[in-house]
C-alpha positions in Angstrom: -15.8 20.7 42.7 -16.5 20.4 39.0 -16.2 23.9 37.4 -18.0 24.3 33.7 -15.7 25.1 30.7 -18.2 23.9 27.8 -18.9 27.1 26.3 -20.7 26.1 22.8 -19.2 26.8 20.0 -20.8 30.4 17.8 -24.3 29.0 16.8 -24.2 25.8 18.9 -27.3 25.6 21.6 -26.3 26.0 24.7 -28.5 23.0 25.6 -26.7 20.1 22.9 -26.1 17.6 24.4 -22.5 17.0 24.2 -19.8 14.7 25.3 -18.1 17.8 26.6 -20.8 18.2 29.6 -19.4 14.5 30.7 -18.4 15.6 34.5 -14.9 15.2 35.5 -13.6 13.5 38.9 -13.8 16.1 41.8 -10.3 15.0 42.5 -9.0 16.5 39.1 -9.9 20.1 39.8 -7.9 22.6 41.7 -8.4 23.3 45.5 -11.9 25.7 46.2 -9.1 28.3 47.4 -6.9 28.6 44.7 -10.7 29.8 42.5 -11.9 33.1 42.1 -15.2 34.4 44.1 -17.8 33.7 42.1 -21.3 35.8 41.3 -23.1 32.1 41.6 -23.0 28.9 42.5 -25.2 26.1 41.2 -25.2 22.7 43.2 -26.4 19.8 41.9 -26.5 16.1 42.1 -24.2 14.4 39.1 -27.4 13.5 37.0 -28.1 17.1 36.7 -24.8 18.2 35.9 -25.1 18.4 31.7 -28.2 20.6 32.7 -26.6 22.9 34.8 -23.7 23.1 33.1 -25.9 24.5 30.0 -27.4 27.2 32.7 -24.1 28.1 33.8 -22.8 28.7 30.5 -25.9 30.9 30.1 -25.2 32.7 33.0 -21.6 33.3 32.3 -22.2 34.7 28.6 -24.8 37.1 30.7 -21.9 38.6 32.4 -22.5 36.4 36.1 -19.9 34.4 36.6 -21.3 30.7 37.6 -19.5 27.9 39.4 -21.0 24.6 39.4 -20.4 22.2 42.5 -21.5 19.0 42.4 -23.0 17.4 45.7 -20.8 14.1 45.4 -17.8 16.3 45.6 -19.3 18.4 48.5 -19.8 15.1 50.3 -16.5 13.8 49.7 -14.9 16.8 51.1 -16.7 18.3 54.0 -17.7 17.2 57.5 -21.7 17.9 58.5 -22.1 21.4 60.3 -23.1 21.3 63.9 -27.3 21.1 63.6 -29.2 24.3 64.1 -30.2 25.3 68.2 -33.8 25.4 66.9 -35.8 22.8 68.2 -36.8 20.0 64.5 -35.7 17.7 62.9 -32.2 16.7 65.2 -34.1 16.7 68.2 -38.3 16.2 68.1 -39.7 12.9 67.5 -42.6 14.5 65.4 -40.3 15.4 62.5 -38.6 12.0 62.7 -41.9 10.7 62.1 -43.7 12.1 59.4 -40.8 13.0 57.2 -39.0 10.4 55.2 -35.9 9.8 53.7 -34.9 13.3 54.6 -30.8 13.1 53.9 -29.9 15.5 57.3 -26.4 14.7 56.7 -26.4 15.8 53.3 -28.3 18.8 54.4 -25.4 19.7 57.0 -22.4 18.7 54.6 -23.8 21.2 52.4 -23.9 23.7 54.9 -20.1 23.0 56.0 -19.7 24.1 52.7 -21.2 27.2 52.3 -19.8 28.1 55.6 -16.4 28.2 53.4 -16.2 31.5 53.2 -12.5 31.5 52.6 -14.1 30.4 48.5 -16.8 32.7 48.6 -17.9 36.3 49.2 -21.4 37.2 51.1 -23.9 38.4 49.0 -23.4 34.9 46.3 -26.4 33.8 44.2 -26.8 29.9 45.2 -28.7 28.1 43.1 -30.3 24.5 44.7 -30.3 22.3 41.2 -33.2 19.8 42.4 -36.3 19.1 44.4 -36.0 17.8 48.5 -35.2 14.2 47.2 -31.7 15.3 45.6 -31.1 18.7 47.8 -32.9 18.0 51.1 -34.0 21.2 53.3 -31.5 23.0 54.7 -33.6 22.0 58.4 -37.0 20.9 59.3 -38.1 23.2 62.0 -40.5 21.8 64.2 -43.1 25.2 64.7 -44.9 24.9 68.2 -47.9 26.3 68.8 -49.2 25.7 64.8 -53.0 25.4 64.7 -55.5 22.9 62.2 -56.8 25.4 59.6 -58.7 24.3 56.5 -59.6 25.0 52.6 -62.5 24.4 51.6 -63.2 21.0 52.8 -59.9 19.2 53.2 -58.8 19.0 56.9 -55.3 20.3 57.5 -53.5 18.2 59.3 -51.9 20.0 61.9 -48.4 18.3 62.3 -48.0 18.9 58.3 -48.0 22.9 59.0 -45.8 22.3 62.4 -42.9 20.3 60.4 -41.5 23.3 58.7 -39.0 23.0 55.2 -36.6 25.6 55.1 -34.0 26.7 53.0 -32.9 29.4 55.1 -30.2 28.1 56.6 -28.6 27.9 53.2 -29.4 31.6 53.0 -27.5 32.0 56.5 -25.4 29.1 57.3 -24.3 30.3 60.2 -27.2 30.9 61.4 -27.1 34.4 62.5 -30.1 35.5 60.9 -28.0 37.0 58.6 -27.9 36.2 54.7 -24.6 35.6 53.1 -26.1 34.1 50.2 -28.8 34.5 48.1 -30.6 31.5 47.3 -33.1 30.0 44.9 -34.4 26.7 44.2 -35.1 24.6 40.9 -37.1 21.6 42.3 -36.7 19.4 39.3 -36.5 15.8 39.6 -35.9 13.7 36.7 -33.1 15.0 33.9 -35.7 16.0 31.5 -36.9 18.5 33.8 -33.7 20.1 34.4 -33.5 20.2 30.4 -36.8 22.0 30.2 -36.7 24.4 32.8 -33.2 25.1 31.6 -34.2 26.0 28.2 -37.4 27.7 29.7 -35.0 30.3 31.5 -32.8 31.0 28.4 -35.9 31.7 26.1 -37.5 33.8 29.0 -34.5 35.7 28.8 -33.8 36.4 25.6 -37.7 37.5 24.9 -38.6 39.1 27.8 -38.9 43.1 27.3 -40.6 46.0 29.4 -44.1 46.4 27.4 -45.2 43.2 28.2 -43.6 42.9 32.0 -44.7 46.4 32.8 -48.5 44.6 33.1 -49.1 43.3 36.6 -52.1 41.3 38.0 -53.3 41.4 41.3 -55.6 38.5 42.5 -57.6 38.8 45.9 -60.1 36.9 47.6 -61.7 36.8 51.0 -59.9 34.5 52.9 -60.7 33.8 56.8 -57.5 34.5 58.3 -58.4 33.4 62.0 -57.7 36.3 64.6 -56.1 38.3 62.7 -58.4 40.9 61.7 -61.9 40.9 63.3 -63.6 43.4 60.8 -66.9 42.1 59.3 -66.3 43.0 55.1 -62.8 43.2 55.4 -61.9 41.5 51.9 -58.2 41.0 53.4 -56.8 40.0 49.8 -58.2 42.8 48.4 -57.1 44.9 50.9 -53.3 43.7 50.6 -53.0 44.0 47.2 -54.5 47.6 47.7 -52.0 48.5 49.8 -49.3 47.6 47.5 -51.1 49.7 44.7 -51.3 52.8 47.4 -48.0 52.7 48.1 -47.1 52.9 44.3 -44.8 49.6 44.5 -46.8 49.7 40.8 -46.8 52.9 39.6 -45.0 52.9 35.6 -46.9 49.6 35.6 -50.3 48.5 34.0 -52.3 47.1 37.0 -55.3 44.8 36.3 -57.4 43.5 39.4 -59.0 40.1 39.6 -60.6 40.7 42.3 -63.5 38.4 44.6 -65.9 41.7 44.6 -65.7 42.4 40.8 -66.7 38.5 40.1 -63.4 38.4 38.5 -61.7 36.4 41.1 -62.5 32.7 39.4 -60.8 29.9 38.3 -61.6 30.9 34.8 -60.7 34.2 34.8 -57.1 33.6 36.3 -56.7 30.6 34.1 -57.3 33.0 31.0 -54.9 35.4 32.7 -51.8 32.8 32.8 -52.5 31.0 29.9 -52.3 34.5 28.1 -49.1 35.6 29.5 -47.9 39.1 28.9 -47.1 40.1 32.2 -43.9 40.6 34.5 -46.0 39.7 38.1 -48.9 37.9 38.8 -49.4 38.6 42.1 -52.1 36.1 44.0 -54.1 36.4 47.3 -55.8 33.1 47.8 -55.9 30.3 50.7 -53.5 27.3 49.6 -53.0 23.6 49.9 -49.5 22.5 48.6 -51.1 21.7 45.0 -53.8 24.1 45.0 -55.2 27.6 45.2 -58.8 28.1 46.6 -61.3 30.5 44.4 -64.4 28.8 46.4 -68.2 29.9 45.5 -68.0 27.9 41.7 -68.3 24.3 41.3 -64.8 23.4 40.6 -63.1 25.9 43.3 -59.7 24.6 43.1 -56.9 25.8 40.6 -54.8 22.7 40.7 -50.8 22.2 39.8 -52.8 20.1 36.9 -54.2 22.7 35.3 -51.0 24.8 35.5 -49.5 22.0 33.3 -52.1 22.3 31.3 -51.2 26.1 29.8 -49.6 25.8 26.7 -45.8 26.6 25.7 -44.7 30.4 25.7 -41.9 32.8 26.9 -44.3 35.7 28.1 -44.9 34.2 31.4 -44.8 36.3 34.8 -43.1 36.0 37.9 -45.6 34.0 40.6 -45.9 35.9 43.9 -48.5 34.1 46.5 -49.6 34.4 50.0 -51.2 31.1 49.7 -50.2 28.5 52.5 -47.7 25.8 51.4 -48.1 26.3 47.5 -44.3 26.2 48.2 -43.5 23.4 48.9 -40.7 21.3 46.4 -40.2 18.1 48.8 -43.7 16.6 49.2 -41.8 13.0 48.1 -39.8 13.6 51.6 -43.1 15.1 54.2 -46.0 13.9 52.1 -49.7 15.9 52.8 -52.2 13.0 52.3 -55.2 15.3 50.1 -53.3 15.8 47.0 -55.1 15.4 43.9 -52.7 14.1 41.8 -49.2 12.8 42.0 -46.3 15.1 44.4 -45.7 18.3 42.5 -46.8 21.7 44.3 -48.3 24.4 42.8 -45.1 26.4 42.9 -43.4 24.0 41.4 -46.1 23.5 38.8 -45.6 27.3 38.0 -41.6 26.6 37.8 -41.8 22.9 35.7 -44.4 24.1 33.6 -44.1 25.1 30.4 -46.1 28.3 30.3 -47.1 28.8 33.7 -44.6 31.4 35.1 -40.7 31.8 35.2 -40.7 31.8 39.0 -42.9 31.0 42.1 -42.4 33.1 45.2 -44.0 32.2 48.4 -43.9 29.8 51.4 -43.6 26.0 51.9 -46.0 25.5 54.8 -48.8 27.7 56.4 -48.1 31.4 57.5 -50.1 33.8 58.8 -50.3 37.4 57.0 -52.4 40.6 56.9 -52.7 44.4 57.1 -52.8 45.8 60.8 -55.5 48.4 60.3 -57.5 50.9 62.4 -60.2 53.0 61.5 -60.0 57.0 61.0 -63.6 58.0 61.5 -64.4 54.8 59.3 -61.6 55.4 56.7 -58.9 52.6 56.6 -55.3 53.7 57.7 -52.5 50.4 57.0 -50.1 50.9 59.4 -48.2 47.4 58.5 -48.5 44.7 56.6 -47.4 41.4 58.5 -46.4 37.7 58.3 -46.2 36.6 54.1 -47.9 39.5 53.6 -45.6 42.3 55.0 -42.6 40.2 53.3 -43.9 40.3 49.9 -44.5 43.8 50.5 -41.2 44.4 51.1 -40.1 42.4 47.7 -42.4 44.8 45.6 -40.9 48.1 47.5 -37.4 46.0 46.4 -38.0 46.2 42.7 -39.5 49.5 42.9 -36.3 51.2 44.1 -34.6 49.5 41.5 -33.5 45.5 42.7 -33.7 43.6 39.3 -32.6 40.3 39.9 -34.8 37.4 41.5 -32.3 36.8 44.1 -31.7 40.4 45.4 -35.3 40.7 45.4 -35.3 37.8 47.9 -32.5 39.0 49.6 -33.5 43.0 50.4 -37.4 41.4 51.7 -35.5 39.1 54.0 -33.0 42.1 55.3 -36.3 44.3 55.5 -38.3 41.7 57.1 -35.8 41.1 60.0 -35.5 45.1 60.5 -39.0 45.6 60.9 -40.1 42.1 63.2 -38.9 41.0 66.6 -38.7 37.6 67.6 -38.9 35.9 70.9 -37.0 33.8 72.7 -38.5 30.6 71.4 -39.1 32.0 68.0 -40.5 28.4 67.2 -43.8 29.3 68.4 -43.6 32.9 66.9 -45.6 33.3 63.0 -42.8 35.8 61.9 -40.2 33.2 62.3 -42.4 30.6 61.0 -42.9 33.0 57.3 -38.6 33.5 57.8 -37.7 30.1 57.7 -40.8 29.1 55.2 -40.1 31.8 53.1 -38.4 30.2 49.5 -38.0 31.3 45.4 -38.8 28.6 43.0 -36.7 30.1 40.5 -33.0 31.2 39.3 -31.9 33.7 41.9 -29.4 34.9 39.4 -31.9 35.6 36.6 -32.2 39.3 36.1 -35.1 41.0 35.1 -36.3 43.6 33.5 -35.1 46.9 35.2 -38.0 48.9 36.9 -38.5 51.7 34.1 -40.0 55.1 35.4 -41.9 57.0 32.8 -43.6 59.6 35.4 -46.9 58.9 34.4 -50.1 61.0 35.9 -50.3 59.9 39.9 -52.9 61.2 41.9 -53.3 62.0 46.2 -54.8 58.7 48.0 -58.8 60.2 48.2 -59.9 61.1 51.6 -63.3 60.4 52.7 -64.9 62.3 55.5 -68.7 61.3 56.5 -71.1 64.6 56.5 -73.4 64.9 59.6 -73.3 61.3 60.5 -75.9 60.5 63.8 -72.3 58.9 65.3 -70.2 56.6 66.0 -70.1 53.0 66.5 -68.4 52.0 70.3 -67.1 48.5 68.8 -63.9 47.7 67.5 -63.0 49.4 64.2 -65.7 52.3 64.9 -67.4 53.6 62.3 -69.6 56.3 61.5 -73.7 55.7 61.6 -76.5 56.8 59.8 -80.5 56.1 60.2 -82.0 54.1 57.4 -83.9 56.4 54.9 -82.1 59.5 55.6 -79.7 60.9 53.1 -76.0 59.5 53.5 -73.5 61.7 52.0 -69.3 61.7 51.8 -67.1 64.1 51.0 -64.0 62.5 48.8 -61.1 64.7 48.5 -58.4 63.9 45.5 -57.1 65.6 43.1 -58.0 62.5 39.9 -60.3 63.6 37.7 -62.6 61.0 38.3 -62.9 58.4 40.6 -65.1 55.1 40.8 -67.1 54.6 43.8 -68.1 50.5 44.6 -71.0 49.9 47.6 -70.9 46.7 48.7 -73.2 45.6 51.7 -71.3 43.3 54.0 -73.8 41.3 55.1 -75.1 39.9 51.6 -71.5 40.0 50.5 -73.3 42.3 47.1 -71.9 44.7 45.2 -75.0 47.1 45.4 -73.9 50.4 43.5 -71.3 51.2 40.8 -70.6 54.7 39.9 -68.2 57.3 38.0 -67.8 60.7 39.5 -66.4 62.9 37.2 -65.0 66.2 37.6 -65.1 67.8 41.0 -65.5 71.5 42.2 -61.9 72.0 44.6 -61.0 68.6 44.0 -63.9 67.5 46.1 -66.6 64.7 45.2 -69.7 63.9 47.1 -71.4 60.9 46.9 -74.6 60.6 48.6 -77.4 57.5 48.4 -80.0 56.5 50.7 -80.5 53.1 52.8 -84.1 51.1 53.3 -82.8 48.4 55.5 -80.0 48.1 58.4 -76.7 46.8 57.6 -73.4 47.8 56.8 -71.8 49.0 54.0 -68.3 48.9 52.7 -67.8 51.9 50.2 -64.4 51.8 48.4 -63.2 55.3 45.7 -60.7 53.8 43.4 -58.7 56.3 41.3 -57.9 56.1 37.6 -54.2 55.0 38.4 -55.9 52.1 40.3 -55.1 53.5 44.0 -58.3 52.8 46.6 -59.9 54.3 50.0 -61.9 52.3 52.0 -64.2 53.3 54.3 -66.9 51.8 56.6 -70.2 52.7 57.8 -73.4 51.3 59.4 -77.1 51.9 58.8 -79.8 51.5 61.9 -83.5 51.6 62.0 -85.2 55.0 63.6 
């Protein structure tokens, strides 16, 4: 193990490059038992060890104690761990096949370590110093039952999705399921990157402050998430980020939406957004292809890894949070997808590598399933969960908002909350909620603390209700809804206490915003809207509040 003692001297940079960051011989340094426990570990490959020695040093002035251990003495003095009983990489041809130069022994020497726990106490920060080529996965799970999806019009090839990367059995090497450490990864992979993503996460530290990370942007599209809900007009990454806002995961924060139905939900727009900075989350709802998000509708729908290395140089960058599909990913030189654009970086690690992109990427390294379960009270929406990515970066906002602050025990209370609220089968292989488990990964320093969530008790305001006033009916589908004959007057009674609220109709069909309105001061903390449809369809009609909370609700118009 090679321990760091190179604290600069007063005014030094942490990141001079010295002849005191020169490793020493593994066999030179004391036994792992005769160390203290400490609040972090960093592994990395002996290229990267001036690097992390520099991060350590950082964290250790911070007040977390940091170890660094470098992989040739890990493989020098442990044995491989047994493999995992899941069925991948040890034991299905597909994996063997499609994934190359995938070091499993290194994987499972690494484990053996971490199963050490005579060295270390549960709840560690690990930190993974390198991309798949220099700290593999900690398994490939092979996930039956994974189906060919698409964005946009690049085929998906199916074995891809079904040839899972997961780190989580670096989370829980003894895999029970249950975390003993808390584990993030920095997917660099040459030595100048380490050096610049390094220096990236000292100067985010030392500039970052609450009134520019108390600004949060939430980014939803309408993505086609298969079977999982069936309602025409459902806007599900609208919806999700909604739900977050409703629950108040945000409240103390400044919430902006770029959302698909407010033509803000464009490759320009979020480009302007990031390349700005000034915010502590930048949370995205989007369809995903390793080095891509989908915006869709423009002529250039793509926002690519390239352009995130386009943004220019700052320290006001926000922590990533996606549900998009395999954005991820940090070893596409080991399982390559054949339609990247350019080169083998993901988008995560784009966000991670790049110099004014984002601190952190949270999300998953292959394709997951995720939305609200919903029904319908007398057309109003009622969430009753959020699931797959979706419910698990729910629970990471719920984290900070009962007061987690560091990237790692954001991770960590998610995964804990995740596993408490999902069963999993027998062969959990073919089941999505094991599939976002294992996927699940932070691009990112998992002992990097961030600001602490500051409550100001600001105005907040009751969810509205909406009620429909003499409708004809109901609808017999799924999701029923209320009805209404075309030219006949169509009125809603909105119940909040917000002194105004902001009423968006949107016809499903056309996929048009058709009405816009501000309601201002109502009589018993009622409002009414009312308006009047010529033609048959059906209607989406959403009352946001001024602290940025919405109701849905859904109705249909028929011909007399």
């Amino acid at each position: 193990m090679l321990t760091c003692s190179c604290v600069p001297a007063r005014g030094d940079s942490l990141l001079s490059r010295t002849a005191s960051y020169e490793p020493t011989s593994p066999l030179d340094t004391p036994a792992l038992s005769d160390k203290t426990s400490p609040g972090n570990i960093i592994i990395t490959p002996d290229e990267f060890y001036p690097a992390a020695c520099a991060l350590a040093t950082f964290h250790n002035m911070d007040g977390t104690p940091t170890t660094i251990v470098n992989l040739s003495w890990i493989e020098q003095t442990y044995t491989p761990a047994p493999p995992p009983s899941y069925l991948g990489y040890a034991n299905r041809i597909i994996p063997r096949l499609f994934v190359h130069r995938y070091d499993y022994q290194r994987a499972r020497t690494i484990i053996s370590f971490l199963r050490d726990t005579s060295c270390f106490t549960n709840g560690t920060y690990l930190t993974l110093f390198g991309n798949g080529k220099y700290i593999p996965p900690s398994y490939y799970i092979y996930s039956q039952g994974r189906v060919m999806t698409s964005l946009g019009i690049i085929p998906l090839p199916s074995f891809y999705n079904n040839i899972v990367a997961s780190d989580f059995f670096y989370t829980s090497p003894n895999y029970d399921f249950i975390p003993e450490y808390k584990v993030g990864r920095l997917p660099v992979a040459t030595v100048e990157e380490a050096w610049a993503v390094v220096q990236k996460i000292i100067n985010w530290k030392q500039n970052v402050n609450w009134e520019w990370f108390k600004n949060v942007y939430v980014a939803g599209d309408q993505p086609n998430l298969l079977e999982e809900i069936n309602l025409n007009g459902s806007y599900v990454g609208e919806m999700i980020a909604c739900d977050a806002i409703n629950k108040e995961y945000f409240t103390d924060m400044d919430v902006t939406k770029l959302f698909w139905t407010d033509g803000l939900f464009t490759k320009a727009h979020i480009l302007d957004v990031l390349e700005e900075g000034n915010a502590g989350f930048f949370y995205m709802m989007a369809h995903g292809y390793v080095d891509r998000w989908g915006t869709y509708k423009e002529n250039d729908p793509f926002i690519y890894a390239d352009d995130l290395f386009a943004l220019p140089e700052k320290n006001n960058i926000p922590i990533v949070v996606s549900v998009a599909c395999m954005c991820g990913a940090y070893e596409t030189d080991l399982a390559m997808p054949y339609a990247l654009r350019h080169g083998t970086r993901s988008l995560g690690e784009a966000v991670i590598i790049s110099e004014g992109a984002g601190i952190a990427y949270i999300g998953t390294t292959r394709a997951t399933l995720g939305s609200p379960l919903i029904y319908l009270d007398q057309g109003q929406v009622v969430i009753t969960k959020e699931r797959g990515i979706a419910g698990m970066l729910t629970y990471l906002f719920a984290a900070y908002r009962n007061g987690i602050h560091t990237l790692g025990d954001l991770m960590d209370q998610a995964i804990l909350t995740y596993l408490d609220q999902n069963t999993f089968p027998v062969q959990p292989e073919k089941d999505n909620s094991f599939v976002v488990l294992m996927s699940f990964v932070l691009l990112g320093d998992p002992a990097l603390e961030i600001p602490h969530y500051t409550q100001t008790n600001p105005d907040k305001f009751l969810l509205p209700h909406i009620t429909p006033n003499d409708p004809e009916g109901y609808t017999n589908e799924e999701y029923s809804r209320p009805w209404y004959y075309t030219n006949t007057k169509i009125s809603l009674s909105i119940v909040t206490d917000s002194p105004a609220i902001t009423i968006k109709r949107i016809d499903i069909p056309t996929e048009t915003v058709v009405e816009r309105v501000v309601l201002n001061a109502s009589q018993n903390n009622t409002f009414t809207y009312s308006f009047t449809s010529e033609t048959p369809t059906q209607y989406l009609i959403r009352a946001e509040l001024i602290d940025a909370k919405e109701t849905w609700f859904y109705l249909t118009t028929v011909p007399q």
